[in-house]
MARBA-3410 file (N, C-alpha, C, O; in Angstrom, 1 decimal):
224
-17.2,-26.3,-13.7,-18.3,-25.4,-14.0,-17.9,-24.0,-13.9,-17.1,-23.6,-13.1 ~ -18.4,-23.1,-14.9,-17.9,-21.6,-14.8,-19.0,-21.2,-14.2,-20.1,-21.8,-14.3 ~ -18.8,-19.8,-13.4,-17.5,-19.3,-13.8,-16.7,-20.3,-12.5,-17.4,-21.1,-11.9 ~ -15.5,-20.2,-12.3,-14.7,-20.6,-11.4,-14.4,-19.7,-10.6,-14.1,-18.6,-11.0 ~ -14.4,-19.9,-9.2,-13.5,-18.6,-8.3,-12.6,-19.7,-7.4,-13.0,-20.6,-6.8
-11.1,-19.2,-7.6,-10.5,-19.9,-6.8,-8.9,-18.9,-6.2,-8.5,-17.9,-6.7 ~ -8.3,-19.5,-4.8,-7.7,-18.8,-4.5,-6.0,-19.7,-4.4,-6.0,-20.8,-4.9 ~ -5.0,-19.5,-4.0,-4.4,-20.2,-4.1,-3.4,-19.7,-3.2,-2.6,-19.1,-4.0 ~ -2.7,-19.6,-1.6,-2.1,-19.0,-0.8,-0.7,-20.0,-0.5,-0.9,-21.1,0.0 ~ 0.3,-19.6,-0.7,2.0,-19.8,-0.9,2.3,-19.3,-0.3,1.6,-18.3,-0.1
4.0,-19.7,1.0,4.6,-19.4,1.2,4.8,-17.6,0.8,4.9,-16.7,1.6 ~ 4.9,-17.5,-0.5,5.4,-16.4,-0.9,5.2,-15.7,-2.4,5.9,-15.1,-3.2 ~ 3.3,-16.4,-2.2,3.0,-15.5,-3.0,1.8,-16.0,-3.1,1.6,-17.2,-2.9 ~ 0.4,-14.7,-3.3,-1.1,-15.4,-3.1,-1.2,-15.1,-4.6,-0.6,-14.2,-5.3 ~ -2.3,-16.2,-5.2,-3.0,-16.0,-6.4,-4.6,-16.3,-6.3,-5.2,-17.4,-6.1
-5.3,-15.0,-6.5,-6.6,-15.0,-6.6,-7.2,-15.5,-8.1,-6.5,-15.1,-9.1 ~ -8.3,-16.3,-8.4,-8.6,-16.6,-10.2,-9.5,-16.6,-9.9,-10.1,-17.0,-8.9 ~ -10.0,-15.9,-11.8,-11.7,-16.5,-12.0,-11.7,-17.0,-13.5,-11.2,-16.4,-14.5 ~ -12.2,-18.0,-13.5,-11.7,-18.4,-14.7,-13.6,-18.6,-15.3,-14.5,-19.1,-14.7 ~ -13.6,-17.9,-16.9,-14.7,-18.3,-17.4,-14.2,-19.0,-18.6,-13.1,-19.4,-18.8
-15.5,-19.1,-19.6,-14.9,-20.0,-21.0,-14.0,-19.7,-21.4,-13.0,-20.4,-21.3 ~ -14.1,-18.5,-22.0,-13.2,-17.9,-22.3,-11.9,-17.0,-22.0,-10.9,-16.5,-22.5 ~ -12.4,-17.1,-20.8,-11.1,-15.6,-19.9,-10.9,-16.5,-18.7,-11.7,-17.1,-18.0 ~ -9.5,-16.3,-18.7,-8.4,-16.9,-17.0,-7.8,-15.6,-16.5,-6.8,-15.2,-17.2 ~ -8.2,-15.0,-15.5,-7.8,-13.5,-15.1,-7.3,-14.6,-13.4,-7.8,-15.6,-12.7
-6.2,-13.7,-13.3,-5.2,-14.1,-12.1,-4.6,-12.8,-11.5,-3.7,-12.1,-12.0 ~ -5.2,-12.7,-10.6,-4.6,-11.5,-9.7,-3.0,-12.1,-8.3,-2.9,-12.9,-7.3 ~ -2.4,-11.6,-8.8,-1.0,-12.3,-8.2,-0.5,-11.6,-7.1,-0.2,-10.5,-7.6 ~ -0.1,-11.5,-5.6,0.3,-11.0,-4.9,1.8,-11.7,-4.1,2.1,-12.7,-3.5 ~ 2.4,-10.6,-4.5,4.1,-11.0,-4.1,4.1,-10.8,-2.8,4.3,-9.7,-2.4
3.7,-12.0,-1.9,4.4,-11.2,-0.6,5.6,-11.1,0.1,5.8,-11.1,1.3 ~ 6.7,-10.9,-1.0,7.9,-10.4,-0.3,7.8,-8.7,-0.5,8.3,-7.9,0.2 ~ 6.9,-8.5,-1.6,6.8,-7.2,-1.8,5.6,-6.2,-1.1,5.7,-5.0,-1.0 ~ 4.5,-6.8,-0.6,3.9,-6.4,0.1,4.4,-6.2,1.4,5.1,-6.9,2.1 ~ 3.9,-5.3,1.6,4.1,-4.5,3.2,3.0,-4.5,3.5,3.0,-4.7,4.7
2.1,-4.3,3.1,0.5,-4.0,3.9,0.1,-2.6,4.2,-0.7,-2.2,5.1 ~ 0.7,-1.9,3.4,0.5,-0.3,3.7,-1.2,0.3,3.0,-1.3,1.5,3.2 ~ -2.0,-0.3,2.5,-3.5,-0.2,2.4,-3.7,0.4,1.6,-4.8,1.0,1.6 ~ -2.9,0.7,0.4,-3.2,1.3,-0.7,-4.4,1.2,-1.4,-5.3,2.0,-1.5 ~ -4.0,-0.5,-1.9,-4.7,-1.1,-2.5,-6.4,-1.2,-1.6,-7.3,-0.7,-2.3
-6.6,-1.6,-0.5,-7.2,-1.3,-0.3,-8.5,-0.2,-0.1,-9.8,-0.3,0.0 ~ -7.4,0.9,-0.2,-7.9,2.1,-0.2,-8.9,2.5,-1.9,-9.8,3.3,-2.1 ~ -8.3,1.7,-2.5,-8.4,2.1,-4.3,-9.7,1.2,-4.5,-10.8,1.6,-5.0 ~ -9.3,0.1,-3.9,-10.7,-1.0,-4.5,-12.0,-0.7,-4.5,-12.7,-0.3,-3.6 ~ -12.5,-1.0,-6.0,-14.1,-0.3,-5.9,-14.8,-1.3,-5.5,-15.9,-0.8,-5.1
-14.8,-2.6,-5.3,-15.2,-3.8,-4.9,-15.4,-3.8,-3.5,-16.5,-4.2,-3.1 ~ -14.3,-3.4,-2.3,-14.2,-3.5,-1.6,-13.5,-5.2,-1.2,-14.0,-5.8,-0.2 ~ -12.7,-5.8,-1.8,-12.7,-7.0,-2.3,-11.4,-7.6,-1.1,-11.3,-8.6,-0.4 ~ -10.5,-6.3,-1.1,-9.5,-6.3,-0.2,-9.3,-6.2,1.4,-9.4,-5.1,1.9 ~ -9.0,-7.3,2.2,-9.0,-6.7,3.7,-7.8,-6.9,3.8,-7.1,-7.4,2.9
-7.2,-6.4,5.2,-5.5,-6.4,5.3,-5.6,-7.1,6.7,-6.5,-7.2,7.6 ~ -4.5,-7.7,6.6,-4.3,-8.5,7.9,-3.3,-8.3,9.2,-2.9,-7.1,9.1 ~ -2.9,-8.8,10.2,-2.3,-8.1,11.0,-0.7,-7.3,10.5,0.4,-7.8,10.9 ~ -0.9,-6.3,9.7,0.0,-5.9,9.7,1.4,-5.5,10.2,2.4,-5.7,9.6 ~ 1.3,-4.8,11.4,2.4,-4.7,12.3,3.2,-6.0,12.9,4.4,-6.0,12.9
2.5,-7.3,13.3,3.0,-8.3,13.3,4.1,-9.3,12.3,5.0,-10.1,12.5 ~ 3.2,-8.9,10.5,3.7,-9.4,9.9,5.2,-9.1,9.1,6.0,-9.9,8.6 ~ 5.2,-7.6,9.2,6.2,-6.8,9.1,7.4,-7.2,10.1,8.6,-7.4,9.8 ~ 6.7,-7.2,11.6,8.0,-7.6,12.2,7.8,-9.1,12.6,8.0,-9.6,13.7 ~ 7.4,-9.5,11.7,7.8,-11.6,11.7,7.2,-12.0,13.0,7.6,-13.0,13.5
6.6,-11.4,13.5,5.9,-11.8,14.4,4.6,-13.1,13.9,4.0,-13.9,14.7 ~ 4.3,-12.9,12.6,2.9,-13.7,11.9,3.2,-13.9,10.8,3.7,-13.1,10.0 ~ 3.0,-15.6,10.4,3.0,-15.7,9.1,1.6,-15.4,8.4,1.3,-16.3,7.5 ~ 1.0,-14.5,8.6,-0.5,-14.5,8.1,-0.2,-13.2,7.2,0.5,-12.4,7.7 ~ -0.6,-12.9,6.1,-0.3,-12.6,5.0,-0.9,-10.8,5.3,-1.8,-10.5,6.0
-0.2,-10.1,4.7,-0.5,-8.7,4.9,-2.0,-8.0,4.2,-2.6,-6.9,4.3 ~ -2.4,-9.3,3.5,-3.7,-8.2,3.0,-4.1,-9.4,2.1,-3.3,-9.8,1.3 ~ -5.3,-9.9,2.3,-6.1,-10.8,1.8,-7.1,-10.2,0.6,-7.3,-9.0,0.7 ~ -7.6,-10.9,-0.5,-8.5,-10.6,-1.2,-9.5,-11.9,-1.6,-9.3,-13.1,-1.6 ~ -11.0,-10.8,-1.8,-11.8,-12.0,-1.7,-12.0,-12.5,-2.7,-12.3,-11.6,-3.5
-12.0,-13.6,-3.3,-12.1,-13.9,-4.7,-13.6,-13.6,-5.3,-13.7,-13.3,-6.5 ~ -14.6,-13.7,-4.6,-15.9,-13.7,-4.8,-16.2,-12.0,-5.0,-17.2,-11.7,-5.6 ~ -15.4,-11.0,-4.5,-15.3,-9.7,-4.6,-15.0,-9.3,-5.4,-15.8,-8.6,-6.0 ~ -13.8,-9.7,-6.0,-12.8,-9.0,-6.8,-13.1,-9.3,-8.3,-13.2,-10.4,-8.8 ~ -13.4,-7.8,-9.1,-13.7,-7.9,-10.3,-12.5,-7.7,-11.2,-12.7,-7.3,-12.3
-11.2,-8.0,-10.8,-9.8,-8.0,-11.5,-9.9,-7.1,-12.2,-10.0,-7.4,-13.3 ~ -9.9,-5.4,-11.8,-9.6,-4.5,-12.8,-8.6,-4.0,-13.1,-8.2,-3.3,-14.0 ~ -7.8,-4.6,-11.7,-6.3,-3.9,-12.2,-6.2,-2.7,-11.4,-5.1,-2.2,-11.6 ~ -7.1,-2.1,-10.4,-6.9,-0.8,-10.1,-6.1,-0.6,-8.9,-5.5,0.4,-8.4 ~ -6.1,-1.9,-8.6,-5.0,-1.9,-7.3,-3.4,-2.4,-7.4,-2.4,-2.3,-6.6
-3.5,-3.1,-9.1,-2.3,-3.0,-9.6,-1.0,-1.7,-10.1,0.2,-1.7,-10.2 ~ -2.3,-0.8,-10.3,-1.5,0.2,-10.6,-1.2,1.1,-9.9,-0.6,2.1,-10.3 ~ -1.9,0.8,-8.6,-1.2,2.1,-7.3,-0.8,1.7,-6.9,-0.2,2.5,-6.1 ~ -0.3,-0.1,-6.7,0.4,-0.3,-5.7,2.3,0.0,-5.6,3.2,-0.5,-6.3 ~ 2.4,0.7,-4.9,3.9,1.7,-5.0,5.2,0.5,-4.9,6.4,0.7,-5.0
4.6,-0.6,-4.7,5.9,-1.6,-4.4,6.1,-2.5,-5.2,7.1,-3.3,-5.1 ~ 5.0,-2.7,-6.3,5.1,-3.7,-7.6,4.5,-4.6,-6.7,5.4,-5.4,-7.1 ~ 3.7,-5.4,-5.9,3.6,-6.3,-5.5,2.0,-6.9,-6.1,1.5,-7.9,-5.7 ~ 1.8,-6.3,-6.7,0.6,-7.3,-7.3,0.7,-7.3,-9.0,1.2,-6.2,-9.3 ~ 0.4,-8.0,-10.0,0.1,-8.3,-10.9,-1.4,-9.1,-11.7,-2.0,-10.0,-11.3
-1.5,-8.5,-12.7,-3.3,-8.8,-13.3,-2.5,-9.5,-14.0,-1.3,-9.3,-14.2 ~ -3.4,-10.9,-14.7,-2.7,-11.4,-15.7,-3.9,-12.2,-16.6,-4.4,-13.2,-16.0 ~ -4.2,-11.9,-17.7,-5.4,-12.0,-18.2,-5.0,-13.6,-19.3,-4.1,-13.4,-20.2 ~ -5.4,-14.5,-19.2,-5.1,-15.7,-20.2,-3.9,-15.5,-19.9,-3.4,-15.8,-21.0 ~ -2.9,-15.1,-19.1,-1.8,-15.6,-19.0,-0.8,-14.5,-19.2,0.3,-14.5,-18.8
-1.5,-13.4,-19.9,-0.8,-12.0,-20.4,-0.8,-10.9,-19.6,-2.0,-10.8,-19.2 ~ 0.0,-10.0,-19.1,0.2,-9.2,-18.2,-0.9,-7.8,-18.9,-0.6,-7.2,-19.9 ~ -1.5,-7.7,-18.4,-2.2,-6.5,-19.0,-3.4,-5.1,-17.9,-4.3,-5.5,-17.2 ~ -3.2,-4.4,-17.9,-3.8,-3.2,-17.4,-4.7,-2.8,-18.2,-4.5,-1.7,-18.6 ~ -6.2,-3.4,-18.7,-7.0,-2.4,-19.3,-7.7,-1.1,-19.1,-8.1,-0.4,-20.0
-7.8,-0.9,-17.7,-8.0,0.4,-17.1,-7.0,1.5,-17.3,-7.2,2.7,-17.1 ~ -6.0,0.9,-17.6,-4.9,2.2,-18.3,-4.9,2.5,-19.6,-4.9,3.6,-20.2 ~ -4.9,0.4,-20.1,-5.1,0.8,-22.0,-6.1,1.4,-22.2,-5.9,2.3,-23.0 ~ -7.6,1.2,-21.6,-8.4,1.8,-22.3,-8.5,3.3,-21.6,-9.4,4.0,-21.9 ~ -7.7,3.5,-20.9,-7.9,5.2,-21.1,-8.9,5.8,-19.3,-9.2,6.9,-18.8
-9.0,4.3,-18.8,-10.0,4.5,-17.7,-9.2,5.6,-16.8,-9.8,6.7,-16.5 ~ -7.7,5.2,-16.2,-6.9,5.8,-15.5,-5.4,6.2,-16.1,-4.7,5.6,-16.8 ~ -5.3,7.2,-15.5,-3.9,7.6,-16.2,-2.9,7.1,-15.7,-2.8,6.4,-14.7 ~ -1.5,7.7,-17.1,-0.3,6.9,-16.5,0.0,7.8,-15.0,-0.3,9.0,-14.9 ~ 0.7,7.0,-14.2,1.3,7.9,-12.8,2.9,8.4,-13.2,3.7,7.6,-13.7
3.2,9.8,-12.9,4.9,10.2,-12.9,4.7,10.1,-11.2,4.0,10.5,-10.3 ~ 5.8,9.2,-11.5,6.4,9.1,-10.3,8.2,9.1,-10.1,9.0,9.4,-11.0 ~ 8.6,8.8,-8.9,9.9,8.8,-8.7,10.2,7.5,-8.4,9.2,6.8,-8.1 ~ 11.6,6.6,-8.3,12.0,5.4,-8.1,12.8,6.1,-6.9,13.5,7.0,-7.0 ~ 12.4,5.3,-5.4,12.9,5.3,-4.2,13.4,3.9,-3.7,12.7,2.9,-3.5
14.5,4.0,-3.5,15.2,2.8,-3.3,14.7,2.7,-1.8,14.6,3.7,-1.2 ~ 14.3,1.3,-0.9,14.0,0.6,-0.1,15.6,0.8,0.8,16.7,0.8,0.3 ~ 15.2,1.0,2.2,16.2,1.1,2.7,16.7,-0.2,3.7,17.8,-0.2,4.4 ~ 15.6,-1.2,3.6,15.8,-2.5,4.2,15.8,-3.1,3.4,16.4,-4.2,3.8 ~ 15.4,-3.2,2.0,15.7,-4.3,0.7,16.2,-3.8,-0.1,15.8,-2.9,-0.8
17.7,-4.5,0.1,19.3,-4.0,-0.8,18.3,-4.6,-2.3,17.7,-5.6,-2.5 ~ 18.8,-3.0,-3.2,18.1,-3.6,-4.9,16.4,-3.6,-5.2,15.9,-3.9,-6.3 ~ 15.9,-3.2,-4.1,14.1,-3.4,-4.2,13.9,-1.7,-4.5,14.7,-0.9,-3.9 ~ 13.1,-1.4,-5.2,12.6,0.6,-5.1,11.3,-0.1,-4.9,10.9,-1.3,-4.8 ~ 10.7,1.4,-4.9,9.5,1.3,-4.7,9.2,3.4,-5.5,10.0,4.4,-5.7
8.0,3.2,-5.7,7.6,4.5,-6.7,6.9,6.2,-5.6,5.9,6.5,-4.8 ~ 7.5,6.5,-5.9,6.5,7.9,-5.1,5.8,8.7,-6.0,6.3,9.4,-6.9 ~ 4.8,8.5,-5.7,4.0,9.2,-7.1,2.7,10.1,-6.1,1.6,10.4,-6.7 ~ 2.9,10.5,-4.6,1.9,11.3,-3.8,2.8,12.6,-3.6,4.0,12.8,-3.9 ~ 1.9,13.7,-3.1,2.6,15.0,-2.6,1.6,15.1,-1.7,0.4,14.9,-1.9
2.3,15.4,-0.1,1.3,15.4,0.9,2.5,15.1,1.9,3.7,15.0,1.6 ~ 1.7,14.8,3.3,2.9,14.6,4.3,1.9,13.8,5.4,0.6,13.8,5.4 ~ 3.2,13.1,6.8,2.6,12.1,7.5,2.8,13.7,8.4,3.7,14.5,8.4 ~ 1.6,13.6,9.2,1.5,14.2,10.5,1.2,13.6,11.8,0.0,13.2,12.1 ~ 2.4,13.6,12.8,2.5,12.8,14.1,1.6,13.8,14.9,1.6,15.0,14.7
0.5,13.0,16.0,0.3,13.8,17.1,0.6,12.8,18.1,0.0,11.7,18.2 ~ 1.8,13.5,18.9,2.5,13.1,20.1,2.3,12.8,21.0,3.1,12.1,21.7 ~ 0.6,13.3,21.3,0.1,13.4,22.5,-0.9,11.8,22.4,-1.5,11.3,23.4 ~ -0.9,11.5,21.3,-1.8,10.5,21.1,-1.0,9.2,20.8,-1.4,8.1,20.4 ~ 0.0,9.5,20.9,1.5,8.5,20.5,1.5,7.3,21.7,1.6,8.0,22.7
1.4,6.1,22.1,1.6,5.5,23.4,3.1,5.4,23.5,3.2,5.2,24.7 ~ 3.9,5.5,23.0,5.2,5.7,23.1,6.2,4.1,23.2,5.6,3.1,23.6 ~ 7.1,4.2,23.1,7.9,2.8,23.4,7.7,1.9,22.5,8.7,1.2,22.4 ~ 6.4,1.4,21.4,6.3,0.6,20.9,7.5,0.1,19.5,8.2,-0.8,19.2 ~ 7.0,1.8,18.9,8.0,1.7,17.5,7.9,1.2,16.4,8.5,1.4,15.4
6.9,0.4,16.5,5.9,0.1,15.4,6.6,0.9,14.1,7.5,0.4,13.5 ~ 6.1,2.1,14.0,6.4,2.8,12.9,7.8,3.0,12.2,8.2,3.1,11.0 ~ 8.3,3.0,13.2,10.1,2.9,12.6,10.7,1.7,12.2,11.7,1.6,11.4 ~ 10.1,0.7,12.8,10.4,-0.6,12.5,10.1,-0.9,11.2,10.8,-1.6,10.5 ~ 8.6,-0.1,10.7,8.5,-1.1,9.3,8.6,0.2,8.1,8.5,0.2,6.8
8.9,1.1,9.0,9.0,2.2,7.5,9.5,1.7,6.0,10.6,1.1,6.2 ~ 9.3,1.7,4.9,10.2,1.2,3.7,11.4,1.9,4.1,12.4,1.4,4.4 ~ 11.2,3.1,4.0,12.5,4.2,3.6,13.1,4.7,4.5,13.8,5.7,4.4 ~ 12.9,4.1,5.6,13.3,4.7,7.5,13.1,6.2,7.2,14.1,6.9,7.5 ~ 12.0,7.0,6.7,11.6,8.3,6.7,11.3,8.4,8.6,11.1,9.5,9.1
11.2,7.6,9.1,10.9,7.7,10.3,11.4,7.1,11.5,11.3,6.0,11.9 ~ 12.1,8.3,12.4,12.6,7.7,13.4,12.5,8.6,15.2,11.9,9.6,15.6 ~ 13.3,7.6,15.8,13.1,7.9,17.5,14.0,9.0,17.3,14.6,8.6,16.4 ~ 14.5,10.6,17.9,15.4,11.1,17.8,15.9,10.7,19.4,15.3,10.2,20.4 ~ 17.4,11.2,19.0,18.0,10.7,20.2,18.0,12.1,21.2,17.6,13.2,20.9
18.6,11.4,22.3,18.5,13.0,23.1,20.2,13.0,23.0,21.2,12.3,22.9 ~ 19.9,15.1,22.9,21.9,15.2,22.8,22.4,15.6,24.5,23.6,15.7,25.0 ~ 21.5,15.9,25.1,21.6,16.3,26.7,20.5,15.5,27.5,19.3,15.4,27.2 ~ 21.0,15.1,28.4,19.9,14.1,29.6,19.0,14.9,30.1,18.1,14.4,30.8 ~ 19.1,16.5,29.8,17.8,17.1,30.4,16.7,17.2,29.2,15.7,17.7,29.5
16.9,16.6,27.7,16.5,17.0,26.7,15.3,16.2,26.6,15.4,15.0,26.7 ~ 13.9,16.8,26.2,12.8,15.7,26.2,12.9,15.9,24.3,12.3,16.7,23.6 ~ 13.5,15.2,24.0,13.1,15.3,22.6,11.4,14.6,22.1,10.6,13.9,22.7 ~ 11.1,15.0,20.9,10.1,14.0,20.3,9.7,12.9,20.2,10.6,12.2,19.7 ~ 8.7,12.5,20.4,8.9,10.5,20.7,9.4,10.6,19.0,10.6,10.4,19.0
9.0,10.7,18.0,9.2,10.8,16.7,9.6,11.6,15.7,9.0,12.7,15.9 ~ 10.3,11.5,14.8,10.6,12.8,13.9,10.3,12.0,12.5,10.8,10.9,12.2 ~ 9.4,12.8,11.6,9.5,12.1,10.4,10.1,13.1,9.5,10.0,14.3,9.7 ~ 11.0,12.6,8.3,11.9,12.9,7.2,10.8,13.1,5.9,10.7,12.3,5.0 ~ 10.2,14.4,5.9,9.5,14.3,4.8,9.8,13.9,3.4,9.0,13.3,2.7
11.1,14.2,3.1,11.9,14.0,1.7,11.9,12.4,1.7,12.5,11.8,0.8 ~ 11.5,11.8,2.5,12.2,10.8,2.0,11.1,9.4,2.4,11.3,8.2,2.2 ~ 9.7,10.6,3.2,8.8,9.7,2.8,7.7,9.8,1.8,7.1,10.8,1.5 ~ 7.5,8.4,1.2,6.8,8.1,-0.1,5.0,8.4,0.1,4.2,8.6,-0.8 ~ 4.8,8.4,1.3,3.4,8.4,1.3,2.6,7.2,1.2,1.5,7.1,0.7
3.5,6.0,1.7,2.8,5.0,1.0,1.4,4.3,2.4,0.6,3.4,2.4 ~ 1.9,5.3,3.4,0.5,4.8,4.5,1.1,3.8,5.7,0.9,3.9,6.9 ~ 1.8,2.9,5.3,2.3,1.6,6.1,1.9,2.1,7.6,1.0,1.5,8.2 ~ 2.5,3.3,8.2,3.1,3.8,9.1,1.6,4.1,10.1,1.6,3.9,11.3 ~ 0.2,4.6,9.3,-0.6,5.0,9.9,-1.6,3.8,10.2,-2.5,3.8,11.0
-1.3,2.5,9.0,-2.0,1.6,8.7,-1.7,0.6,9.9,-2.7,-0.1,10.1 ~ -0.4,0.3,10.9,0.3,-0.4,11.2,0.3,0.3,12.9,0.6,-0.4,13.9 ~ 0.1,1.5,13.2,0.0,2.2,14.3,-1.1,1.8,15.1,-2.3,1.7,14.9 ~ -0.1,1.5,16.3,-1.9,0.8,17.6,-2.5,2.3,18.0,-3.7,2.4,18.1 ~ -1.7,3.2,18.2,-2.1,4.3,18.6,-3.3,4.8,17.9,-3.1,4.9,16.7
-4.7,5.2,18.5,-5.7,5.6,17.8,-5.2,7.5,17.5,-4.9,8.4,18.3 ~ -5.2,7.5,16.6,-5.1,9.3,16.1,-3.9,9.5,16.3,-3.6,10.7,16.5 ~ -2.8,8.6,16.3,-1.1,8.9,16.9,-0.1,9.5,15.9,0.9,10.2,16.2 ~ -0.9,9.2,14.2,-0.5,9.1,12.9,-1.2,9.7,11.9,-2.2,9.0,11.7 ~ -1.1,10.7,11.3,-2.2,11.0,10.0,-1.8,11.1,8.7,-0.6,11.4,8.4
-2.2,11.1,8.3,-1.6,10.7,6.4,-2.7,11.8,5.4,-3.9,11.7,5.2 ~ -1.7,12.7,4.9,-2.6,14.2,3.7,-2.1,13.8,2.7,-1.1,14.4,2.3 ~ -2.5,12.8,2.1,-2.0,13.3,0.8,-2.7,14.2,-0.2,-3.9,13.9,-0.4 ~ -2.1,15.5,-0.9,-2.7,16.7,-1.4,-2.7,16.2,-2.7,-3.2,16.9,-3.5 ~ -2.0,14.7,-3.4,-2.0,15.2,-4.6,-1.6,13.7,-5.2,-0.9,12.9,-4.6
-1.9,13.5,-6.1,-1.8,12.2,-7.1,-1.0,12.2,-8.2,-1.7,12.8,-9.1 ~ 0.2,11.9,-8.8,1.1,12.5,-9.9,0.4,11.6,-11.0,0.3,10.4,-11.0 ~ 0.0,12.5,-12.0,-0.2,11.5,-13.1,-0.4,12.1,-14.5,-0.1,13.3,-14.6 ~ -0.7,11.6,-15.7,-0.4,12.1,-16.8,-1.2,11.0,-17.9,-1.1,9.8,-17.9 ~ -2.1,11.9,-18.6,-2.8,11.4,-20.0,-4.0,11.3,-19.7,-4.4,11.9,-18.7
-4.8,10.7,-20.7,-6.1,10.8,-19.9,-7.1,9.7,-19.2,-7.2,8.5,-19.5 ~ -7.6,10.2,-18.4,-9.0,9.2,-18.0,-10.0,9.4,-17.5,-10.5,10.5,-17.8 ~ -10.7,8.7,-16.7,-12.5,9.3,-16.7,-12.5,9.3,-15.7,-11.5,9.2,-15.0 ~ -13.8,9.5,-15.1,-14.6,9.6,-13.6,-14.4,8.5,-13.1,-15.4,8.3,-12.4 ~ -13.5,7.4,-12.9,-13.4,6.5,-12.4,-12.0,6.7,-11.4,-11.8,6.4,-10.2
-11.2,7.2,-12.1,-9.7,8.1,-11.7,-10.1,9.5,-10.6,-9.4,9.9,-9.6 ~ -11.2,9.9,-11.0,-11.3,10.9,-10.1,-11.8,10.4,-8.5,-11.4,10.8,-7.4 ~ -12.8,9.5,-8.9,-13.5,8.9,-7.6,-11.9,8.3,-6.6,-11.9,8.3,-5.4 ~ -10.6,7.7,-7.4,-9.9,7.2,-6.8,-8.9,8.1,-6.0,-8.4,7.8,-5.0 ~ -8.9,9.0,-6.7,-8.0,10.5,-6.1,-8.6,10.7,-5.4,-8.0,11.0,-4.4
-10.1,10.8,-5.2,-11.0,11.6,-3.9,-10.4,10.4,-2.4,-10.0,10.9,-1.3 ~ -10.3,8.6,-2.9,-10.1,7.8,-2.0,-8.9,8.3,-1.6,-8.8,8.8,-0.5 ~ -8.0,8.3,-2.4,-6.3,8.6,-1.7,-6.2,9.7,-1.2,-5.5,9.8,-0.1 ~ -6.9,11.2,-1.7,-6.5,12.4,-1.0,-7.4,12.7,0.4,-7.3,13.7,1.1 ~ -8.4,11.3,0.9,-8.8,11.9,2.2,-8.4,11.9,3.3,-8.3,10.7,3.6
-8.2,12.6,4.3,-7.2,12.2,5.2,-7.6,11.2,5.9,-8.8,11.0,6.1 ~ -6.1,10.3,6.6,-6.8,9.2,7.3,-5.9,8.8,8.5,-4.7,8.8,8.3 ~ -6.3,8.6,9.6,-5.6,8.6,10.8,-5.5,7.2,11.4,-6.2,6.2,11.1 ~ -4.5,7.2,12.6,-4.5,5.3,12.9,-5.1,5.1,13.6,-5.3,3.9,13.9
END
């Protein structure tokens, strides 16, 4: 009976469907490529997406998947296809790979940069934000490490001490070399330990009020 809503959870890769008479729309999630950094999330006009225990799954602590979607939610627009910075989801419409929110002009293309993964030899991932992570120290519980553990690009680390009288920073982040992609604030137990500005969305051509409402989602600041 249509429409159909169906879900389909693998080892190592989820497929959400809705299938009507005429249309088989398949929303695809790689989770070797997923991290759970809440992009997608963040983008969804549906509200379709929740994330799951992230910090656990990152460090293999859980095999429970970094970010769930609801099939009864999700109106497959693709909007979370095209921000997500790690390639990990795919729209696939009758079987064909397609973005209509971009062909038709809804959302623009993104310039971004190709940043190579510093724990997956051969994997990049896209930087297409300008903005920065801001640590508060004082709000930090310290010792866990959470954040360094699952960085893509190890933008983030413990500094060491160079003298035993030296209190260095529980954290130092490497702005250049992080993408903005959230993991870090998304994945932090510390309440307010972590904050994420991004000032800016890289993109190019045109599109409507639907792109702008998404930029308002990504540029607000958001803390762990």
């Amino acid at each position: 009976m249509y429409p159909y809503f169906g879900q389909q959870i693998e080892k190592d890769k989820i497929t959400t469907e809705m299938k009507m008479i005429d249309i088989d729309a398949k929303l695809i999630l790689d989770r070797e490529k997923c991290t759970g950094c809440g992009i997608c999330l963040t983008v969804c006009p549906k509200e379709a997406i929740r994330r799951g225990p992230v910090g656990a799954t990152e460090k293999k602590l859980s095999d429970a998947p970094a970010v769930l979607v609801d099939e009864k939610k999700c109106s497959f627009c693709g909007v979370c296809v095209h921000l997500c910075p790690f390639g990990a989801l795919e729209l696939r419409i009758n079987d064909e790979p397609i973005l209509l929110v971009v062909e038709g002009g809804a959302l623009p293309n993104l310039k971004f940069e190709e940043v190579k993964l510093a724990k997956d030899e051969g994997k990049t991932a896209k930087k297409f934000f300008e903005g920065e992570i801001i640590p508060h120290p004082e709000k930090c519980p310290g010792g866990c490490a959470t954040c360094t553990l699952i960085c893509p690009t190890e933008a983030i680390k413990i500094p060491k001490r160079k003298h035993p009288w030296d209190k260095p920073p529980k954290i130092e982040v490497d702005q250049d070399k992080c993408i903005l992609c959230g993991l870090c604030v998304t994945a932090c137990p510390g309440e307010g330990a972590l904050e994420i500005k991004r000032t800016k969305v890289l993109s190019e051509g045109e599109y409507t009020e639907i792109w702008d409402r998404v930029v308002e989602k990504l540029t607000t600041p958001k803390t762990s």
